[in-house]
Backbone as CSV, one residue per row, in Angstrom:
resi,resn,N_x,N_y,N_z,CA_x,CA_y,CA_z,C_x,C_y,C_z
1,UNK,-51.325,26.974,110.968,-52.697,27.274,110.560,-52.838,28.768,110.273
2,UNK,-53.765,29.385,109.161,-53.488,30.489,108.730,-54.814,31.064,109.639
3,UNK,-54.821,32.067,110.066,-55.725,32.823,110.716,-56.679,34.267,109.818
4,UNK,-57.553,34.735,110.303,-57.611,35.989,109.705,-57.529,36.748,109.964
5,UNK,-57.079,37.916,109.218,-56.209,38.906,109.517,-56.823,39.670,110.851
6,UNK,-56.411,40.651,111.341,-56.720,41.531,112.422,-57.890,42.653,111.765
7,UNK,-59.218,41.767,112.457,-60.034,43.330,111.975,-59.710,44.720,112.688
8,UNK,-59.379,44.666,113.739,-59.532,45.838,114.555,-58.226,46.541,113.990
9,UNK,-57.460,45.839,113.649,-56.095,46.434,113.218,-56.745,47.554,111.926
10,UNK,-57.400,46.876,110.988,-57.974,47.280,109.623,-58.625,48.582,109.585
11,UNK,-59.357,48.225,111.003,-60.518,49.742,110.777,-59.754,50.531,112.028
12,UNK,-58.181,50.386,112.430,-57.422,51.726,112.720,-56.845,52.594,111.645
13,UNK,-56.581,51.052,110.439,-55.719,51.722,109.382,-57.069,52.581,108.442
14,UNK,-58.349,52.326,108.753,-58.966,52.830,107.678,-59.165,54.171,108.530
15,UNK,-59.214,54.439,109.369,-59.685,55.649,110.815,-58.619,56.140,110.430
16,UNK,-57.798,56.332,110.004,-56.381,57.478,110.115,-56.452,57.850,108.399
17,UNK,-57.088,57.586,107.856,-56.931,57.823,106.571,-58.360,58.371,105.961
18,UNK,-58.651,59.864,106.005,-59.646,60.214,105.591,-60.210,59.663,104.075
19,UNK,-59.453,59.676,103.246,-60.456,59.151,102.332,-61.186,57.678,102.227
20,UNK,-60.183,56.466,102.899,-60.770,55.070,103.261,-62.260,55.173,104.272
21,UNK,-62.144,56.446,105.008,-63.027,56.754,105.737,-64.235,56.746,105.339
22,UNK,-63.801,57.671,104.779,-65.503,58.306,103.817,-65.696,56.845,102.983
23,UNK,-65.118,56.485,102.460,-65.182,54.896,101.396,-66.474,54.296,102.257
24,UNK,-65.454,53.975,104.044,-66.300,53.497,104.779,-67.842,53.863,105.113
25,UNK,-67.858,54.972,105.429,-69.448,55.750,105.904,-69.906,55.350,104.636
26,UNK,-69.416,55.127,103.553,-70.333,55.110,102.390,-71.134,53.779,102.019
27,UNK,-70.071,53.012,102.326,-70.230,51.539,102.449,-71.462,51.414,103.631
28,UNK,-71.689,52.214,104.651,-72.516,51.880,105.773,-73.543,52.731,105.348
29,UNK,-73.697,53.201,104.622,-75.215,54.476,104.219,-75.693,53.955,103.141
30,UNK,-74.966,52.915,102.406,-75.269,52.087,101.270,-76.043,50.770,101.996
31,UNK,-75.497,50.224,103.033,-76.346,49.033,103.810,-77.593,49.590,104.601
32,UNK,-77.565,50.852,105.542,-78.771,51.608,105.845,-79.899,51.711,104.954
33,UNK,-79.423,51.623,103.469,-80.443,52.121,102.468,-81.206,50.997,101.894
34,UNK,-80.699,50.010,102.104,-81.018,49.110,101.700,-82.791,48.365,102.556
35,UNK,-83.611,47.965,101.473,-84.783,47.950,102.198,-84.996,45.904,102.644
36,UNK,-83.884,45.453,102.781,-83.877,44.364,102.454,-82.369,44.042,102.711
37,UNK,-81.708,43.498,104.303,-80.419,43.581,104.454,-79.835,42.720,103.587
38,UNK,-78.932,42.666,103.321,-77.945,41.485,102.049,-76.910,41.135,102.909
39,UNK,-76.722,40.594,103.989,-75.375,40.273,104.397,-74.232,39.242,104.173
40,UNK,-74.438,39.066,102.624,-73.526,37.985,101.620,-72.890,39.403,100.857
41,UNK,-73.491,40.805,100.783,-72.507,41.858,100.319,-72.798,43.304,101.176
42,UNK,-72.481,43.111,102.389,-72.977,44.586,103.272,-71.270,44.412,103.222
43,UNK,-71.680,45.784,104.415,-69.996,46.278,104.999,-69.153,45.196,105.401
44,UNK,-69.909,44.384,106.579,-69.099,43.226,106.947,-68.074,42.554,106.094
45,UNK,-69.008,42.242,105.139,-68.141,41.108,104.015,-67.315,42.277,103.149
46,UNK,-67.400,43.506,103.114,-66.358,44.495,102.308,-65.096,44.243,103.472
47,UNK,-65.320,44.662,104.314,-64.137,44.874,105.465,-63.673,43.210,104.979
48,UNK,-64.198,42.259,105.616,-63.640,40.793,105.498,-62.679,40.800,103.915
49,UNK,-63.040,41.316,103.106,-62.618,41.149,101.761,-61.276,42.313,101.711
50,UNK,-61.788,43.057,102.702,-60.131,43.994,102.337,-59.139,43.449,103.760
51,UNK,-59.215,42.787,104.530,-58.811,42.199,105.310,-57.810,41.143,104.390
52,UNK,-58.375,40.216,103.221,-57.936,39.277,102.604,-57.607,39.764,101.610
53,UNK,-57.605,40.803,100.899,-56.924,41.422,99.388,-55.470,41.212,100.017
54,UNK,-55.603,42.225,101.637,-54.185,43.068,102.145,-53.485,41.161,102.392
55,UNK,-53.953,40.184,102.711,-52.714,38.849,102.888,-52.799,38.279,101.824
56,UNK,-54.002,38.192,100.478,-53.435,37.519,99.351,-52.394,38.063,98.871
57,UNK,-52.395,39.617,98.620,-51.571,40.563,98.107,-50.316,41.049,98.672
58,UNK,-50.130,40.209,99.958,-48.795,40.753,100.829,-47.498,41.123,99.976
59,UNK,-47.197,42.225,100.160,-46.210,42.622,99.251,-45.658,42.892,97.569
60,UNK,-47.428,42.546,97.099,-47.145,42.884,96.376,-48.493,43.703,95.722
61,UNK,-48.728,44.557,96.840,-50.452,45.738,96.250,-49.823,46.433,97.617
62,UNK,-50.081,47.658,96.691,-50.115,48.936,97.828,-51.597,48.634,98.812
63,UNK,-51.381,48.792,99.858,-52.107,48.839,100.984,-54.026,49.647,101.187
64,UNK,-53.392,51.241,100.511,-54.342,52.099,100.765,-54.984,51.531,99.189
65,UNK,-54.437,51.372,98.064,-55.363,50.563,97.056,-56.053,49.627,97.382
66,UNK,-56.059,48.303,97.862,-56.318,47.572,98.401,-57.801,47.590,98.913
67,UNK,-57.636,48.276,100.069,-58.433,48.601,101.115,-59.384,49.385,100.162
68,UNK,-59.457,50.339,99.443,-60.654,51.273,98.974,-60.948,50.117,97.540
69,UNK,-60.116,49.186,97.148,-60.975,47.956,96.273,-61.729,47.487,97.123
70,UNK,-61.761,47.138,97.730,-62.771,46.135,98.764,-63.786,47.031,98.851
71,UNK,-63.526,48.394,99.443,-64.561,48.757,100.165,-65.312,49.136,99.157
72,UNK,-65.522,49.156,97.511,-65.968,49.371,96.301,-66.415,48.236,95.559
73,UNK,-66.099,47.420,95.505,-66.004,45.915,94.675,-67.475,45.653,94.833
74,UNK,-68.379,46.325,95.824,-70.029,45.392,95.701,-70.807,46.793,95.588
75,UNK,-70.117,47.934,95.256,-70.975,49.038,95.844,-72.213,49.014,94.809
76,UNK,-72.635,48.706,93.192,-73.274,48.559,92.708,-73.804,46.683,92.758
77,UNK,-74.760,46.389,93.656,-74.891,45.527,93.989,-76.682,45.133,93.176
78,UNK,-77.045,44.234,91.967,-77.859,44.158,91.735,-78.519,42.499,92.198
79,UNK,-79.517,41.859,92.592,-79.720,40.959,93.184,-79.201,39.721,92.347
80,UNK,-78.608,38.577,93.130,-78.395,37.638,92.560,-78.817,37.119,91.363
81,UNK,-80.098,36.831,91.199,-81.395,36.576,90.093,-81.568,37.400,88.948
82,UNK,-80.820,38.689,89.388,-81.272,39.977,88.501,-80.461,39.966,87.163
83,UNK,-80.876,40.368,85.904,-80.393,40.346,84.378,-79.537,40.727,84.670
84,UNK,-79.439,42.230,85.411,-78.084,43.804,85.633,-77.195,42.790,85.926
85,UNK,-77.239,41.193,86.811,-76.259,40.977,87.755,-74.777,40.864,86.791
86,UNK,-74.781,40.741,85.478,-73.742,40.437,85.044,-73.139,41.491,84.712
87,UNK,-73.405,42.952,85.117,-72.685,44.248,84.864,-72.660,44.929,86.004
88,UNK,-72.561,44.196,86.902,-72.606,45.281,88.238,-71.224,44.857,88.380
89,UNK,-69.963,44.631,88.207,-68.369,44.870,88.645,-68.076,45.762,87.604
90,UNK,-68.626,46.143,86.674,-68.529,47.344,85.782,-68.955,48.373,86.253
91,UNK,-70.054,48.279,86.566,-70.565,49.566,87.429,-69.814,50.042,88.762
92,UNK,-69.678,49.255,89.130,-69.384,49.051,90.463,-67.871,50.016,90.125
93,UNK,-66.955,49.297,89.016,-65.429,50.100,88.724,-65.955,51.460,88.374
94,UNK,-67.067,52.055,87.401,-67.327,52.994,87.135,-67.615,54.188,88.283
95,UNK,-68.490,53.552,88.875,-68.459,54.318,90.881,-67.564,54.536,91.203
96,UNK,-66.384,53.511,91.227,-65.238,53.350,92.004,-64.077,55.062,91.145
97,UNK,-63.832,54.894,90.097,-63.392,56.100,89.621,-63.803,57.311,89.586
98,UNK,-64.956,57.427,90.017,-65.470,58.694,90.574,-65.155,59.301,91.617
99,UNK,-65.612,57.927,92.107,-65.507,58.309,93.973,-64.196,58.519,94.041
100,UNK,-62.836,57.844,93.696,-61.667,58.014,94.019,-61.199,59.265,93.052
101,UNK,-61.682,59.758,92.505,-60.934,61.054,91.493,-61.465,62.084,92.561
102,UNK,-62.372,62.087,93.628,-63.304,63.183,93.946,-62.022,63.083,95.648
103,UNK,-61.962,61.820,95.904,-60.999,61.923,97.346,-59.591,61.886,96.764
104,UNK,-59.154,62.200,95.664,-57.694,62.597,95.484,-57.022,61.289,95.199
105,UNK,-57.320,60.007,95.035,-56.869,59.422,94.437,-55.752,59.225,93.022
106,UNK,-54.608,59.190,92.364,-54.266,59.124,91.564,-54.580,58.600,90.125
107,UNK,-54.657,59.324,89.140,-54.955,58.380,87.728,-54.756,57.201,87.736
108,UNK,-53.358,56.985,87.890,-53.041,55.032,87.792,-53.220,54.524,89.116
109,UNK,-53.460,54.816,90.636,-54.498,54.291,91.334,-55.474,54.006,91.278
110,UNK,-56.061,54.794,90.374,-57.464,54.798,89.965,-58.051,53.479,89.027
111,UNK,-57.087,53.441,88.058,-57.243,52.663,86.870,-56.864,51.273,87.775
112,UNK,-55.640,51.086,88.715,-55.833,50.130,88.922,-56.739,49.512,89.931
113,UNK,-57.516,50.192,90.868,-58.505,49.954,91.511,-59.529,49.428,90.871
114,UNK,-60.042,50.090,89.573,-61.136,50.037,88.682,-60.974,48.723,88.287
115,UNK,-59.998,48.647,87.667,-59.917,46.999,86.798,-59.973,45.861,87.477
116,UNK,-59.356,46.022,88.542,-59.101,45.053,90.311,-61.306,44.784,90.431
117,UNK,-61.775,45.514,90.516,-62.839,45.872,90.767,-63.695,45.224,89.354
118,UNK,-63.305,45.658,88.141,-64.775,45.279,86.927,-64.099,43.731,86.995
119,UNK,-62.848,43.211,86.941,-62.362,41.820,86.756,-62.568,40.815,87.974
120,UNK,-63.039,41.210,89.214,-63.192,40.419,90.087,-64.003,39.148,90.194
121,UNK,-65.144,39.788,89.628,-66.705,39.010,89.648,-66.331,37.495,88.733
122,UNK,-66.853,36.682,89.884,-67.098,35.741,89.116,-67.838,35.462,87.610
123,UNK,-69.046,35.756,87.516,-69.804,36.272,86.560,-69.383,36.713,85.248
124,UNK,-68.810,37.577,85.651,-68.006,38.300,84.419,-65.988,37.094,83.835
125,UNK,-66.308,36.088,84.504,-65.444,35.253,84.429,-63.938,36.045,83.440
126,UNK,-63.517,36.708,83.758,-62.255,37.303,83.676,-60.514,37.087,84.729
127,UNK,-59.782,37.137,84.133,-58.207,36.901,84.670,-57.884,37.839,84.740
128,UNK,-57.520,38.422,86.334,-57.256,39.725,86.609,-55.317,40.093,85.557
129,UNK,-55.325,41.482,85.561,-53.857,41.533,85.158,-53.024,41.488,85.531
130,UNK,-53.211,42.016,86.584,-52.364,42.682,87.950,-52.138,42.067,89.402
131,UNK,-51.508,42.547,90.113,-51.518,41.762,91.503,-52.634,42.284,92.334
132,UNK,-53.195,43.701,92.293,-54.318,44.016,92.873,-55.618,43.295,93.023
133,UNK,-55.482,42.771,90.918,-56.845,42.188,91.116,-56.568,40.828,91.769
134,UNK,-55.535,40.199,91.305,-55.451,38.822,91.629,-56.053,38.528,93.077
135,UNK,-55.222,39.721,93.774,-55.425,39.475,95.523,-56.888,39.698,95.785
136,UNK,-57.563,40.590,95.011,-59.233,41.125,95.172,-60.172,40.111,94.940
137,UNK,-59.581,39.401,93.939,-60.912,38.173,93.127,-60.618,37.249,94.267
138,UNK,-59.131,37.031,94.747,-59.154,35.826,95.840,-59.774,35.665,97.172
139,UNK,-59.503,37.269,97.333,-60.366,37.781,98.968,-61.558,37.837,98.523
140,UNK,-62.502,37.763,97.429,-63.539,37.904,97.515,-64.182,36.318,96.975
141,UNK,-63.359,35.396,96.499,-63.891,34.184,96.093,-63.680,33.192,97.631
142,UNK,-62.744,33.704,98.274,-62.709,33.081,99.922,-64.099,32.962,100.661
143,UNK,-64.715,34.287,100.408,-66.320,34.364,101.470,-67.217,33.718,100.799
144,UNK,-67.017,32.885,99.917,-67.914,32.150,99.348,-67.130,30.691,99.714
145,UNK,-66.539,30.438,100.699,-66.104,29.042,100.943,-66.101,28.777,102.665
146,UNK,-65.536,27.824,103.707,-65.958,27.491,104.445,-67.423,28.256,105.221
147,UNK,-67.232,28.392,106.542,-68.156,29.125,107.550,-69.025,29.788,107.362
148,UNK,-68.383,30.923,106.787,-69.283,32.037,105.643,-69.986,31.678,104.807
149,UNK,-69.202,30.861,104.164,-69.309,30.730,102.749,-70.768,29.524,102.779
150,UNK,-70.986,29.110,103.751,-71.691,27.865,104.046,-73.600,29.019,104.221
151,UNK,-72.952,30.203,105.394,-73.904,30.753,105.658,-74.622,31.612,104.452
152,UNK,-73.289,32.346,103.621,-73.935,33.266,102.653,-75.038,32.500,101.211
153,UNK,-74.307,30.945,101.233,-74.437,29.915,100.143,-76.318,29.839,100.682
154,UNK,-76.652,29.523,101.770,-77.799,28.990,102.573,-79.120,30.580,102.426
155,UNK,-78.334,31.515,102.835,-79.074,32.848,102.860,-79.676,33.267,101.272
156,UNK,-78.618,32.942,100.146,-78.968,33.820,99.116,-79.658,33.056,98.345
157,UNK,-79.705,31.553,98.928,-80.533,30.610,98.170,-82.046,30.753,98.818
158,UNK,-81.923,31.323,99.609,-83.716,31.827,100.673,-83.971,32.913,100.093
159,UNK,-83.104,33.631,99.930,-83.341,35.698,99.298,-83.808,34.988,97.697
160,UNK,-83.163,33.872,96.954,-84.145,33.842,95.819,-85.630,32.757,96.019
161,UNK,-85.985,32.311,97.169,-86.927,31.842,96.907,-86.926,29.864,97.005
162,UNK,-85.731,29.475,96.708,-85.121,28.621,97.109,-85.235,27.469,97.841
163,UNK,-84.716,26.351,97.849,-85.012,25.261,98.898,-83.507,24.987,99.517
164,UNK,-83.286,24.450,100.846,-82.052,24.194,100.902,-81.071,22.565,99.759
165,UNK,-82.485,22.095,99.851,-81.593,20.865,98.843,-83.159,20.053,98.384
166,UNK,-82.621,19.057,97.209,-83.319,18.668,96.868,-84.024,17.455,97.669
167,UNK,-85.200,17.213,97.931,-85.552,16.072,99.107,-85.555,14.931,98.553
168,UNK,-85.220,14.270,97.393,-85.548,13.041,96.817,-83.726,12.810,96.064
169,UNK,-83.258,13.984,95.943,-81.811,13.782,95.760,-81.082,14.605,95.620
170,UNK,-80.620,14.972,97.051,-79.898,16.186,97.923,-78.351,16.252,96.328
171,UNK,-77.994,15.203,96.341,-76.673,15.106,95.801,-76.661,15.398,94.318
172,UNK,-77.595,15.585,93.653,-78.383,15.247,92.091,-77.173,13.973,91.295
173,UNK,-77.684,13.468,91.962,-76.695,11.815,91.433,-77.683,11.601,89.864
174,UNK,-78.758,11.875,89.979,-79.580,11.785,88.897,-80.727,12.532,88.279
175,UNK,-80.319,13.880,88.569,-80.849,15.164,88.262,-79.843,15.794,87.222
176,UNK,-80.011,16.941,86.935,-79.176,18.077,86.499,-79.306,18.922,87.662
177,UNK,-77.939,19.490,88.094,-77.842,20.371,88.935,-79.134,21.805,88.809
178,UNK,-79.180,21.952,89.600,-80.228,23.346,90.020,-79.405,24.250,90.678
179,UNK,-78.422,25.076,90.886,-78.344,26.151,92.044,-79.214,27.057,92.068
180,UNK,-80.295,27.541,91.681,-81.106,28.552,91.582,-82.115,28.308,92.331
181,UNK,-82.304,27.074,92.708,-83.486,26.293,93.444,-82.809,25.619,94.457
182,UNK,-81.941,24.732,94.245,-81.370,24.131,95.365,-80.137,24.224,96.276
183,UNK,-80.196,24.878,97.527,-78.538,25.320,97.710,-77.604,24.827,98.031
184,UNK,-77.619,23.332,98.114,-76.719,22.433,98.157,-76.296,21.872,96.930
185,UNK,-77.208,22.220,95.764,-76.548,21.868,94.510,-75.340,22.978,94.146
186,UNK,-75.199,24.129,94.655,-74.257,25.354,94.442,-72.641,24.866,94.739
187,UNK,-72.648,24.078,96.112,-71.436,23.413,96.525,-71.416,22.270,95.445
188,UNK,-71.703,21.712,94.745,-71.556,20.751,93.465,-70.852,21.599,92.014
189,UNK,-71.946,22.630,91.830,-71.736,23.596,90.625,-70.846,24.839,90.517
190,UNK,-70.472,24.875,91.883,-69.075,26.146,91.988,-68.680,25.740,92.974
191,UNK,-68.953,26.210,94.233,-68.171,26.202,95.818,-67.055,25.228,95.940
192,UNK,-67.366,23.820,95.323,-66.140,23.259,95.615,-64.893,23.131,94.737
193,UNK,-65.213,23.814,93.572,-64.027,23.805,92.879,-63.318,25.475,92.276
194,UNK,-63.824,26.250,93.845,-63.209,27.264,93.589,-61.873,27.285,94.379
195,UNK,-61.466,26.350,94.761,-60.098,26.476,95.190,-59.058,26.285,93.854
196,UNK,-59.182,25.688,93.269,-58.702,25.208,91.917,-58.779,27.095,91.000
197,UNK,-59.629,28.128,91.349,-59.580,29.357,90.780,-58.437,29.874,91.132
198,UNK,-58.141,30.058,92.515,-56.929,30.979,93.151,-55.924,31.125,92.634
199,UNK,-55.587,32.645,92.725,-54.464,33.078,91.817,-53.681,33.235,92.855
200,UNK,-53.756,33.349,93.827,-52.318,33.670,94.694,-52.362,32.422,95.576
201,UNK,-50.888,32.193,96.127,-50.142,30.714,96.642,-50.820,30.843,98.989
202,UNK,-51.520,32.592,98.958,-52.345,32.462,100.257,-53.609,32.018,99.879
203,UNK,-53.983,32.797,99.183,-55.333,32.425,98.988,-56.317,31.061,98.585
204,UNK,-55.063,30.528,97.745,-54.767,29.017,97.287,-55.184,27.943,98.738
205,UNK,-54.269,28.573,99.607,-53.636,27.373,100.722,-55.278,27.606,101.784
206,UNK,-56.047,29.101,101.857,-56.701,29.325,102.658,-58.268,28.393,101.805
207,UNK,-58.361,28.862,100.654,-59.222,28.489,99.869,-59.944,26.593,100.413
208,UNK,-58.423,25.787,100.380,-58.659,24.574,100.338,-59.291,24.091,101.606
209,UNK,-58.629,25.399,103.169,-58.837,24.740,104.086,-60.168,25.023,104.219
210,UNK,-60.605,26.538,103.719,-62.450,26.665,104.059,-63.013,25.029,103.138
211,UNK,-62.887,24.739,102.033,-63.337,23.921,101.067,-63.330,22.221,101.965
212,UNK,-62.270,21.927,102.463,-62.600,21.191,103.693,-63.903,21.114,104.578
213,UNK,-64.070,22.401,105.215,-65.023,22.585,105.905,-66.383,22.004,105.438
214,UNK,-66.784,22.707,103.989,-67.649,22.640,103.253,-68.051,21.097,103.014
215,UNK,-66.516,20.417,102.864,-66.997,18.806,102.736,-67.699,17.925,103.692
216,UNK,-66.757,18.888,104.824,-67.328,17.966,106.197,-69.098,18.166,106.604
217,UNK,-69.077,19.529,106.237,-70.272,19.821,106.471,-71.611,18.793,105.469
218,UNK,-71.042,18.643,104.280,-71.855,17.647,103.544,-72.271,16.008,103.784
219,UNK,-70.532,15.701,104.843,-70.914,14.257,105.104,-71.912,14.786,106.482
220,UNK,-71.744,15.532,106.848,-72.642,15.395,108.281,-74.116,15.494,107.825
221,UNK,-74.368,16.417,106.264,-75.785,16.553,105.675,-76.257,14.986,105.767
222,UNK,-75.383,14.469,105.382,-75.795,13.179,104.625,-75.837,12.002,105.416
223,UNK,-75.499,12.262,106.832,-75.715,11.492,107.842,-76.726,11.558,108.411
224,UNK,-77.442,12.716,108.842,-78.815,13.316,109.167,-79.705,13.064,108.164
225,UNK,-79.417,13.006,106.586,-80.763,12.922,106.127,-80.453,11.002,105.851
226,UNK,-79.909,10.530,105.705,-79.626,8.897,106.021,-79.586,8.536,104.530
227,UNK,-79.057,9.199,103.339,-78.295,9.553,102.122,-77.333,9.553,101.951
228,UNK,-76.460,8.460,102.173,-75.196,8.628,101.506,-74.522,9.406,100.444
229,UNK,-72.861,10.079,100.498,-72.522,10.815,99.209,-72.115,10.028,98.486
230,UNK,-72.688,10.293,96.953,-71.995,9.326,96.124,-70.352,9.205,96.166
């Protein structure tokens, strides 16, 4: 059974390395600022996401890249609902080359952080080039599947206003899907067939077992509301 990685291990390796540092404080003065917590993209889920770049990417992404993708990948964060939302991993790379030209980062660190970073987003539905991004889009398409993925799916469907499911037909057996309204239609219209996205053979294997979860969690919906799944 695959586990997740060692946080405490993560934020020694980011503590010995002044510039991941500052990445960090930045990442936490960016959630302080916020008038309205988001915890589907605060620090938590950055750390969780560079936790999972560093095992999709085992051996094949430098480490200290890695780690300052993650901790960048949401820093331009515009709300789910919002027009911007489909240019914020652009922005977000555009930040990201600043910030890393200013802590000494390298040109082609740079570039490949950036691209790892504008190619991630679902949204922007792009195929990373590289092994950086591959491992980045996977660690970050993971927190959108089991446990998490159950909680962040439930939260951001309330932050827009949202219902958890539809009451006359949770399953839309005879609707058109809604995710914008309903957040159990989201596990229909993405969540469960993002294991089938994964570019790397960890992220792949971890993907399916959160996606499990997600199922079980649906027959148990559907036992409580006395609705069978089609």
């Amino acid at each position: 059974m695959t586990h997740a990685p060692d946080a405490d291990a993560l934020l020694r390796r980011i503590a010995a390395d002044p510039a991941l540092a500052a990445l960090l404080a930045e990442s936490r003065a960016r959630d302080a600022a916020q008038t309205a917590p988001d915890p589907s993209h605060d620090t938590a889920h950055a750390l969780r996401v560079a936790a999972w770049t560093l095992r999709t990417g085992a051996g094949a992404v430098d480490e200290r890249e890695a780690i300052a993708a993650a901790l960048l990948h949401d820093a331009v964060n515009p709300p789910k609902n919002s027009p911007e939302r489909a240019g914020a991993s652009e922005r977000s790379a555009a930040l990201a080359r600043e910030r890393l030209a200013a802590l000494g980062f390298s040109p082609a660190a740079i570039e490949r952080v950036a691209a790892a970073i504008r190619d991630h987003s679902w949204s922007r539905g792009a195929e990373p080039a590289d092994a950086l991004g591959r491992a980045l889009q996977d660690a970050d398409r993971l927190e959108a599947l089991g446990a998490i993925g159950l909680l962040r799916c439930i939260s951001t469907g309330v932050r827009m206003g949202g219902d958890w499911f539809h009451a006359g037909d949770p399953w839309g057996a005879s609707r058109p899907l809604d995710d914008t309204r309903y957040s159990v239609d989201h596990f229909f219209s993405k969540l469960l067939g993002l294991p089938a996205t994964m570019r790397t053979p960890a992220g792949r294997e971890e993907a399916n077992r959160r996606a499990d979860h997600l199922r079980a969690f649906l027959v148990e919906l559907a036992r409580e509301l006395g609705n069978p799944l089609p």
